[in-house]
ZAMARGU-4260 file (C-alpha; in steps of 0.2 Angstrom, whole numbers, plus 5000, padded with zeros to 4 digits):
<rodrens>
0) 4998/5267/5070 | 4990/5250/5067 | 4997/5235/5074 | 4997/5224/5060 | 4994/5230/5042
5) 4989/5212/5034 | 4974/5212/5046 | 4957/5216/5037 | 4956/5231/5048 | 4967/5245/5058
10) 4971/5240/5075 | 4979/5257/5085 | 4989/5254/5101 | 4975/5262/5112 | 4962/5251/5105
15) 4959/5231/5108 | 4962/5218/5094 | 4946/5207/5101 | 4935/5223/5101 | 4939/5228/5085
20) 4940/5210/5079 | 4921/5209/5084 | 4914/5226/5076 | 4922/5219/5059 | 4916/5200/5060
25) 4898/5211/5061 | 4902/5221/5047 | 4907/5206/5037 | 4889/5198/5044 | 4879/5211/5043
30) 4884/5219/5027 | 4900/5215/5018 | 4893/5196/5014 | 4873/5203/5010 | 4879/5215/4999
35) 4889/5202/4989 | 4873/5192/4987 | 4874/5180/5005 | 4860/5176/5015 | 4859/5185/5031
40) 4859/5170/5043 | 4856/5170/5061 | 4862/5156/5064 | 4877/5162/5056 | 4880/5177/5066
45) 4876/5168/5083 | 4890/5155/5079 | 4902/5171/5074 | 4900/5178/5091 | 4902/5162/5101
50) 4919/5157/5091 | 4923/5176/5098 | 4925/5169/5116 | 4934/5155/5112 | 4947/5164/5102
55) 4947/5177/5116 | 4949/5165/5131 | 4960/5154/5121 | 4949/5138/5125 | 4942/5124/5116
60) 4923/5123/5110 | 4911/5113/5101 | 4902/5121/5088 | 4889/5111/5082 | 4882/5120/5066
65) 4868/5110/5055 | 4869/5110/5036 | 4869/5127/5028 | 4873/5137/5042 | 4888/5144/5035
70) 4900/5138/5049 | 4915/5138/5036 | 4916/5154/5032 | 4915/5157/5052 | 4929/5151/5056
75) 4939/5156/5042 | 4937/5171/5045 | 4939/5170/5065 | 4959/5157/5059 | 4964/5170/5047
80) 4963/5186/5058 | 4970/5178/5073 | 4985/5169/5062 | 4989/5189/5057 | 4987/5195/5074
85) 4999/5182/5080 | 5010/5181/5068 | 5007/5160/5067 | 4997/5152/5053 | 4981/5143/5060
90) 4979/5124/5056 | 4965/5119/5049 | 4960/5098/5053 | 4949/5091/5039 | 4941/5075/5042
95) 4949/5067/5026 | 4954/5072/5006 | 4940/5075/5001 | 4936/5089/5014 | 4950/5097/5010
100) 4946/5099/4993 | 4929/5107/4996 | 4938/5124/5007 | 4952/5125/4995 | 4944/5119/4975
105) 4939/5134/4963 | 4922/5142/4970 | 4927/5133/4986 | 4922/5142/5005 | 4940/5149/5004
110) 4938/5159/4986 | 4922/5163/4990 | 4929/5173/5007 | 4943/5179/4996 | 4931/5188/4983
115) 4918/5193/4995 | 4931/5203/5007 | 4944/5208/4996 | 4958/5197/5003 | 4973/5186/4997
120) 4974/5170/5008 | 4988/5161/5009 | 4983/5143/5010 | 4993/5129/5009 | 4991/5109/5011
125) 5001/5097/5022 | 4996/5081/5015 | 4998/5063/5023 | 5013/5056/5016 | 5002/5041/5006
130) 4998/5057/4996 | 5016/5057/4989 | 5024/5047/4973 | 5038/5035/4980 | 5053/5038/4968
135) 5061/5023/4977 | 5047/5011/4975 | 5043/5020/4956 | 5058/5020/4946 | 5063/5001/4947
140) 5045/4998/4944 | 5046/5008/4928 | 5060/4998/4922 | 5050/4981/4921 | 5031/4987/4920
145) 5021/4990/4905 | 5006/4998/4913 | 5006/5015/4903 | 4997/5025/4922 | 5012/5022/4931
150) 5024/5021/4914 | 5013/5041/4912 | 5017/5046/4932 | 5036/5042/4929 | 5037/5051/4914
155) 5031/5066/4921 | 5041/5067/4936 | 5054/5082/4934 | 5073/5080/4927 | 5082/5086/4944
160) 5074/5071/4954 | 5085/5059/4943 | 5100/5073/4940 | 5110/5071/4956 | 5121/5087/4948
165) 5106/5097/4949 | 5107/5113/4963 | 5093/5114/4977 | 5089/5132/4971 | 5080/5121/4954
170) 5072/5111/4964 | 5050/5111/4963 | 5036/5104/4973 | 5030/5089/4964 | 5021/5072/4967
175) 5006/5075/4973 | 4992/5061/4971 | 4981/5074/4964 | 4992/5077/4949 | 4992/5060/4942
180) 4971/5059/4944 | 4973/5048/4929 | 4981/5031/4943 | 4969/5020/4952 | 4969/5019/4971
185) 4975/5003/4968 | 4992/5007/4953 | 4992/5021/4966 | 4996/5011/4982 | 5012/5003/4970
190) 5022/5020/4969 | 5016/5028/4984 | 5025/5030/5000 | 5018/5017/5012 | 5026/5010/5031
195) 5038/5000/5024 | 5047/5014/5018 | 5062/5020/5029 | 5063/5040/5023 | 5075/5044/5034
200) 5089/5034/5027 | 5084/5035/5008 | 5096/5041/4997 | 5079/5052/4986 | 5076/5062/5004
205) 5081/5077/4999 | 5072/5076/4981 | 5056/5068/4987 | 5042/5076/4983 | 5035/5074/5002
210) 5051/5083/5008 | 5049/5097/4995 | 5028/5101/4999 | 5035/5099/5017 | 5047/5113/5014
215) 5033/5124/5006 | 5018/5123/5017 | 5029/5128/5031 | 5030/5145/5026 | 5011/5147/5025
220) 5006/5162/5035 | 4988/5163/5037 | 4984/5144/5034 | 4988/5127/5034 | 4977/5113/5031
225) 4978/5095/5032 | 4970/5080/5036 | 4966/5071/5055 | 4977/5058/5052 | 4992/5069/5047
230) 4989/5080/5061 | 4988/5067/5074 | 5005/5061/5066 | 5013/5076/5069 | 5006/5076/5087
235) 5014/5058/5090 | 5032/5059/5080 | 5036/5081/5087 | 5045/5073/5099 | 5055/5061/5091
240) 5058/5072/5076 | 5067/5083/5085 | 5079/5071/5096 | 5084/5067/5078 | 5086/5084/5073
245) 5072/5086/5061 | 5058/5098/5061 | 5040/5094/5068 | 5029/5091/5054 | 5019/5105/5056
250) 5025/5121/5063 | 5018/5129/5079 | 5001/5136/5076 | 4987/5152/5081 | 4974/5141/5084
255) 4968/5123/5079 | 4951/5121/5070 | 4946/5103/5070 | 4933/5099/5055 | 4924/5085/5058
260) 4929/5084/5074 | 4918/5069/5079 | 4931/5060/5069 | 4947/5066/5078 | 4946/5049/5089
265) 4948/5038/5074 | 4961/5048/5067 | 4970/5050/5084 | 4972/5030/5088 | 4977/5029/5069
270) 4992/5042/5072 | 4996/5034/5088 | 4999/5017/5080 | 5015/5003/5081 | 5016/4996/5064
275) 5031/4982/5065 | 5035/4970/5048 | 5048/4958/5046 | 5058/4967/5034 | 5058/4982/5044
280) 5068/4973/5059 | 5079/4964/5048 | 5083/4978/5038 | 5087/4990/5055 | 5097/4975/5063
285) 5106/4970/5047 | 5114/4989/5047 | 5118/4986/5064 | 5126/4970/5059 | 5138/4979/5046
290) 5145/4990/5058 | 5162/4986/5070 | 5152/4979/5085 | 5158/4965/5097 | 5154/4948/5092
295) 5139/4944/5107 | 5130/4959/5099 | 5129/4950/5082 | 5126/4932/5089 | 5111/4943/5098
300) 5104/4952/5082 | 5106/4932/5074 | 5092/4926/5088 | 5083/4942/5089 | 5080/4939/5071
305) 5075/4920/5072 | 5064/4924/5084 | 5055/4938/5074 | 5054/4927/5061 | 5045/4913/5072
310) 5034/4925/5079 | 5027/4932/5062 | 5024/4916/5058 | 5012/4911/5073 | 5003/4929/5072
315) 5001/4922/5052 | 4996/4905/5057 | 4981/4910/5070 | 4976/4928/5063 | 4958/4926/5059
320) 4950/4935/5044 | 4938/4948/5048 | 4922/4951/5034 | 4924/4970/5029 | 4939/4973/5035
325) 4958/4971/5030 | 4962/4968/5049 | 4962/4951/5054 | 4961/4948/5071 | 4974/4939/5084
330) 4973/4927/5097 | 4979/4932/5113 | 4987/4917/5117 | 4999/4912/5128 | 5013/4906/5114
335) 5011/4925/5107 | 5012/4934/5121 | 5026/4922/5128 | 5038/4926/5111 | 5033/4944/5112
340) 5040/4945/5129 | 5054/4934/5123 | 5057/4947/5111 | 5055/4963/5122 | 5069/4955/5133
345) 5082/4953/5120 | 5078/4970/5111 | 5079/4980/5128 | 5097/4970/5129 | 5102/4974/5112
350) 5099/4994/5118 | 5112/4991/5131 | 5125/4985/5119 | 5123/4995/5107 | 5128/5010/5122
355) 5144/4997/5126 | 5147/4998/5105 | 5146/5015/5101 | 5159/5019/5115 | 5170/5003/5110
360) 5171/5008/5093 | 5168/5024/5080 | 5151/5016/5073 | 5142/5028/5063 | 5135/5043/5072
365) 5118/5044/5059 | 5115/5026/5057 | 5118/5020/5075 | 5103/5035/5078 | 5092/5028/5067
370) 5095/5010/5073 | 5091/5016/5092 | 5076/5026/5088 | 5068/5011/5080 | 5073/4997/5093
375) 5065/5010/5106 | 5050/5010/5096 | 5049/4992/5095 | 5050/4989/5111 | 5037/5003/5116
380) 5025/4995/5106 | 5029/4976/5112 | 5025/4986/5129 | 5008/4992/5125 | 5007/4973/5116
385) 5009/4964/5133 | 5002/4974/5146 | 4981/4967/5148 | 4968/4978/5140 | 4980/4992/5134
390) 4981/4987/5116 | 4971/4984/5101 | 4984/4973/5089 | 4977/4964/5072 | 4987/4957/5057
395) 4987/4967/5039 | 4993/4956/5024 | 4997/4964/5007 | 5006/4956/4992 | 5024/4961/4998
400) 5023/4958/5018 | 5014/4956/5033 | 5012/4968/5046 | 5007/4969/5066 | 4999/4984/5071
405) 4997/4989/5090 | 4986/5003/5095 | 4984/5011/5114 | 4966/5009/5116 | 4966/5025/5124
410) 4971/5041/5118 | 4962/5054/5130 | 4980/5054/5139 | 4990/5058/5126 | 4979/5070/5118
415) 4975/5080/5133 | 4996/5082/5137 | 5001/5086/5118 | 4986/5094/5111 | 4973/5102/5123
420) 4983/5106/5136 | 4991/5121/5123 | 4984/5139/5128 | 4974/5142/5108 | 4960/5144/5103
425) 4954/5126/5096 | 4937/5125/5089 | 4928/5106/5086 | 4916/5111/5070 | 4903/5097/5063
430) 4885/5096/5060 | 4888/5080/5072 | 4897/5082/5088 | 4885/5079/5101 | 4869/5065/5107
435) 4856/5073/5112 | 4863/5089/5113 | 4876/5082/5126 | 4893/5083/5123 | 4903/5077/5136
440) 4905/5057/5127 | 4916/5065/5112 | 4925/5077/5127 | 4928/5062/5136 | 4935/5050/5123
445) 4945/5066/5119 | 4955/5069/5136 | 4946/5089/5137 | 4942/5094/5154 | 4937/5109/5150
450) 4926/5117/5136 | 4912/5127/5129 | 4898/5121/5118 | 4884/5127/5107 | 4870/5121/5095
455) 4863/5130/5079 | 4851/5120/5069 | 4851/5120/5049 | 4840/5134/5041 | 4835/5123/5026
460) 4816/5120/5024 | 4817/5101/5024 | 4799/5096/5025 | 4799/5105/5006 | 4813/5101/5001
465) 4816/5082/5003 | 4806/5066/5005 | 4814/5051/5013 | 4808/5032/5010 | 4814/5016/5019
470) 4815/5000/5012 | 4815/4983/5020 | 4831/4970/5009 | 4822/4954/5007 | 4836/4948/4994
475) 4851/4954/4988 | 4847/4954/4969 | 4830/4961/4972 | 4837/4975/4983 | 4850/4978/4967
480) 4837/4981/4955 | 4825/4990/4965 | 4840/5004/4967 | 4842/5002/4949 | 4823/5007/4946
485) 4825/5022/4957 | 4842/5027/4947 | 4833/5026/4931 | 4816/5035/4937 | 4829/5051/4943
490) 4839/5047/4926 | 4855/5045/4936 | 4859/5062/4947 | 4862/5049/4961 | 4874/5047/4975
495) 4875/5028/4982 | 4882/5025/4999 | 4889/5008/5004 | 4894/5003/5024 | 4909/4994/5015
500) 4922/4992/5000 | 4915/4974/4998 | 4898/4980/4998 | 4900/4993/4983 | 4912/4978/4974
505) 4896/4966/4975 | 4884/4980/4968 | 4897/4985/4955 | 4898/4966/4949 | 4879/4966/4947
510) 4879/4982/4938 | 4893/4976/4926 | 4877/4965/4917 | 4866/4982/4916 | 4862/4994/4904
515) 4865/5013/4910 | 4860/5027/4898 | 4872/5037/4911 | 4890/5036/4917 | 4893/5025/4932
520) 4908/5031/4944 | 4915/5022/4958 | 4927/5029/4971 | 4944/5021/4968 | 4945/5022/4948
525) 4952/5038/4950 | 4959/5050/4962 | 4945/5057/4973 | 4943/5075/4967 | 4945/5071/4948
530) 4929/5058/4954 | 4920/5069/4963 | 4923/5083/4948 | 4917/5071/4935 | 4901/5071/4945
535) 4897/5086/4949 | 4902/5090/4930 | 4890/5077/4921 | 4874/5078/4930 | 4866/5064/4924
540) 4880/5050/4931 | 4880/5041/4947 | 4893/5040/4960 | 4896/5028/4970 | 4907/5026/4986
545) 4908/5020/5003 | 4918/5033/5010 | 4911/5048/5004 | 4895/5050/5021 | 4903/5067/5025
550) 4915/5080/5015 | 4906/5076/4999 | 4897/5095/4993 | 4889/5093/4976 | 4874/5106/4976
555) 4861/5106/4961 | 4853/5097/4948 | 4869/5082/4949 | 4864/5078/4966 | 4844/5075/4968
560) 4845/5056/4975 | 4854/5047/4989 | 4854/5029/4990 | 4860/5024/5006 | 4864/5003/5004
565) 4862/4998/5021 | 4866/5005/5039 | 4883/5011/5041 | 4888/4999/5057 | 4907/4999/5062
570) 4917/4986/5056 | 4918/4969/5067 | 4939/4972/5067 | 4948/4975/5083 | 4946/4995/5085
575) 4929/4993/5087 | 4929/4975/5094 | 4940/4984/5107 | 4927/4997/5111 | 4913/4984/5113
580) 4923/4975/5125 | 4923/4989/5137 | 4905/4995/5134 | 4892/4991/5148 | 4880/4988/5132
585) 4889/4988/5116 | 4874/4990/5102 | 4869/5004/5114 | 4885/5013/5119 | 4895/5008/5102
590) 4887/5000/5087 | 4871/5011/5087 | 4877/5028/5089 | 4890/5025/5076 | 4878/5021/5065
595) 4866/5035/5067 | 4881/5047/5067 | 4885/5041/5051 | 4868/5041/5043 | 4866/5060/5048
600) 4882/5064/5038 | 4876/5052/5023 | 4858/5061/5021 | 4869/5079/5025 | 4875/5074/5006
605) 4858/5079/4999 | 4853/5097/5003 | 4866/5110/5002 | 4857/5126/4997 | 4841/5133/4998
610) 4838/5130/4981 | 4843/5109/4984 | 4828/5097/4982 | 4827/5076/4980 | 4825/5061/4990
615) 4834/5049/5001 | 4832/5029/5003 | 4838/5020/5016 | 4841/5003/5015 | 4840/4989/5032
620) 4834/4972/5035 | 4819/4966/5044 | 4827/4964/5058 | 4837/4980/5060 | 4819/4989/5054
625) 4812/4980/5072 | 4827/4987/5081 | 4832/5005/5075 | 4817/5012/5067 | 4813/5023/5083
630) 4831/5027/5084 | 4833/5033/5066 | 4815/5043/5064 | 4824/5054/5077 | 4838/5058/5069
635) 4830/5063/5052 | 4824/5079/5048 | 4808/5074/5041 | 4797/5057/5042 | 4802/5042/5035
640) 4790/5034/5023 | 4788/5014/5020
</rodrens>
């Protein structure tokens, strides 16, 4: 009898899952996948067979796969017959959205594996909460605005969200940032859910569209993907979700597969981060405040809230703007840290009463949870605030409030006890993971010990397939309209990647004055996949984007140029200030390699099939020309031409 009757092949008690695994991953190779018209690829194969032992052995590997080698559909195939084996779903970790949308769009790699094998997939997605429509922050907007988007997004939110007679049973998954493609990321930002929301106490919980998606992709029983950040969030709030009674975000898991993984320290300091506001406090404290408590617990929430006002008000007076960055950077003074402390002292005594309180008098069981749980966090992150060299903190402003955000500047430990030290298979896949062939710096900054590691290198004909030019900027204007030349000579067909939102603003206020016999698209004006659609759709326009250097797979005729603006350096903000700080040399060990990685992943963008053809400018100053130009010329796959 087989052991499993949803696996792709028969498994008998006397045999072993792994063997039999093996002979039909080399059927699917070998001749399932050629007889539906796929290349036979090496490359592809070898990778099958290393992800083999990793899924066997339950470790963590590297597999660094060059473009076109095919390293979806590996370990695919490897997630979904180990999720049926075990009974678990396998979580697949995209990089960002946009990722996500190239396994899971029609004629994406998951389709593809479904026709070519004969299977149905269960795939589902667990988005980032950003993702979902606020109803609490859009339907008093809908009351006074005028805007017809958001006017549109309201309109098309179901009855039972607004019928509070209406059964659980009628209830439907809705919200989804991708099904209002018509709102700008800006109009977006207004109705969708952001820090300063407090779910857990909202009387739309149970209606949200974010609670019902949760409750769908739960049940997923081959696979669930989502995004780094979101993952990294789960990682940091299992824990507390559970003290509170809730559900982790994402259920326990086969194996982990990590796309993009040279971005999972980004994503794991963001999911780790401390993001404190003056409303939050004094909306926590004045809960507190309306419950039966003794009268030296109030007069304490009076000054611990005088203070938090003070303090906002230094961090607002010395915060420093950063150029091509939201953060602005703080002062480590001796005032800020002294009101911190200050701060720290009198929470940590508000704790203590608030025990003396709940046995005093019959406060409310839910709320007095809710107000613990935050204060504890507060104080965690004033901790991490104080103590020398621990933290990275900057200031984010908005119209409505001001925020503080503290991140640990570290996250190896945190990583290594709550996700590597799991006994699954976890596989890191990129074109990008190592330098020079060396992986221990991303293992390092990861908290992994212990890990295998291999290196397959594209099989595309580069040298035939693409040219790539350099250019020198002398002025900004000139540099605007030489890129404008090389749109019109490829009449349009053209990606254009900027380091930075300001960058892509100032190009886009230039080209305002221009005349374009094609469509000009900007990330932003629309949700990503509806941009990215329109793209690929209308093969003459040109897109252009500053986060888009990987994810982005647009093969053919509406992709034949790459315009990179300039060298993707990291921002000056405090994440990366932090990491300079602590480098022996900080262009070398920080600035530089960034850069590079980055500027694989953007010329990765042009050639996606044998059949792909075009060119690539790169864009640098005189001064990063003298500096880099031996650098770059070895990470390109052909010759840079001046």
């Amino acid at each position: 009898m087989p052991r499993n009757t949803s696996l792709p092949f028969t498994v008998s008690k006397t045999e072993n899952f792994f063997d039999r695994l093996g002979d039909y991953v080399g059927d699917v190779f070998y001749d399932i996948l050629p007889e539906k018209g796929y290349e036979l690829r090496d490359e592809q194969i070898y990778m099958a067979f290393q992800l083999e032992q990793a899924f066997k052995n339950k470790g963590t590997i590297f597999a660094e796969a060059g473009v076109g080698t095919g390293k979806t559909l590996v370990y695919l195939l490897y997630a979904i017959c180990y999720a049926r084996y075990k009974g678990k779903p396998a979580i697949i970790s995209c990089a960002d959205e946009t990722l996500i949308e190239q396994l899971v769009k029609k004629g994406g790699d998951i389709e593809k594996l479904e026709d070519a094998l004969g299977l149905h997939v269960d795939v589902r997605l667990a988005k980032a909460r950003e993702n979902y429509v606020c109803i609490k922050k859009l339907d008093p907007l809908a009351n006074k605005t005028s805007d017809m988007d958001i006017l549109r997004v309201h309109d098309e939110i179901p009855d039972f969200v607004f019928d509070t007679s209406a059964v659980m049973k009628s209830f439907e998954r809705y919200g989804d940032r991708k099904e209002y493609p018509w709102v700008p990321d800006e109009k977006w930002e207004k109705i969708a859910w952001d820090p300063l929301q407090q779910c857990s106490t909202c009387d739309w919980r149970h209606r949200s569209g974010q609670t019902l998606n949760r409750d769908y992709y739960r049940h997923a029983q081959d696979i669930i993907i989502c995004s780094h950040d979101f993952y990294m969030e789960h990682v940091w709030t299992k824990e507390s979700r559970k003290r509170e009674g809730q559900m982790p975000l994402l259920p326990e898991a086969s194996s982990v597969v990590f796309d993009e993984g040279h971005l999972l320290e980004f994503a794991a300091q963001k999911g780790l981060t401390y993001r404190f506001n003056f409303e939050n406090l004094t909306n926590v404290l004045t809960g507190y405040m309306g419950q039966d408590v003794r009268e030296e617990s109030l007069l304490l929430v009076e000054d611990i809230l005088a203070l938090n006002d003070e303090w906002f008000e230094l961090l607002a007076d010395s915060a420093n703007m950063v150029e091509g960055s939201n953060r602005q950077q703080i002062p480590r003074s001796e005032a800020m840290l002294q009101m911190a402390s200050r701060l720290n002292d009198m929470v940590q005594q508000l704790l203590e009463h608030l025990v003396f309180d709940t046995e005093l008098f019959t406060m409310d069981e839910y709320h007095t949870k809710i107000i613990e749980e935050y204060l504890e966090f507060f104080s965690y992150g004033l901790s991490i605030l104080l103590k020398d060299d621990e933290g990275i903190y900057w200031l984010e402003e908005n119209e409505a409030t001001t925020s503080l955000v503290v991140m640990p500047r570290l996250v190896e430990d945190v990583l290594k006890k709550e996700v590597f030290s799991q006994r699954i298979p976890i596989v890191f896949s990129s074109a990008t993971l190592s330098q020079s062939s060396n992986f221990s710096y991303l293992a390092g900054n990861l908290g992994i010990d212990k890990f295998d590691s291999f290196s397959v290198e594209s099989p595309f004909d580069y040298e035939n397939q693409m040219r790539i030019n350099g250019h020198v900027e002398q002025e900004k204007d000139s540099k605007w309209e030489e890129i404008k030349n090389g749109l019109l000579n490829n009449d349009g067909h053209s990606l254009i990647l900027f380091s930075t939102t300001e960058e892509m603003n100032h190009f886009r206020e230039w080209s305002a004055d221009q005349e374009w016999p094609f469509d000009m698209l900007y990330e932003g004006d629309l949700e990503i996949s509806e941009t990215v659609r329109k793209f690929q759709n209308d093969e003459s326009s040109v897109l252009c984007a500053h986060h888009l250097w990987e994810g982005l797979d647009v093969p053919g005729e509406a992709l034949t140029q790459v315009i990179i603006s300039s060298l993707p350096f990291p921002p000056k903000d405090p994440v990366f200030q932090a990491k300079r700080n602590h480098a022996a040399d900080a262009e070398k060990e920080v600035d530089a390699p960034y850069m590079l990685l980055r500027l694989r992943q953007g010329i990765g963008r042009l050639i996606r099939t044998n059949e792909d053809h075009g060119i690539i400018h790169i864009w640098m100053n005189k001064e990063e020309q003298k500096k880099y130009e031996k650098d770059i010329a070895g990470v390109l796959p052909v010759p840079m031409n001046w």
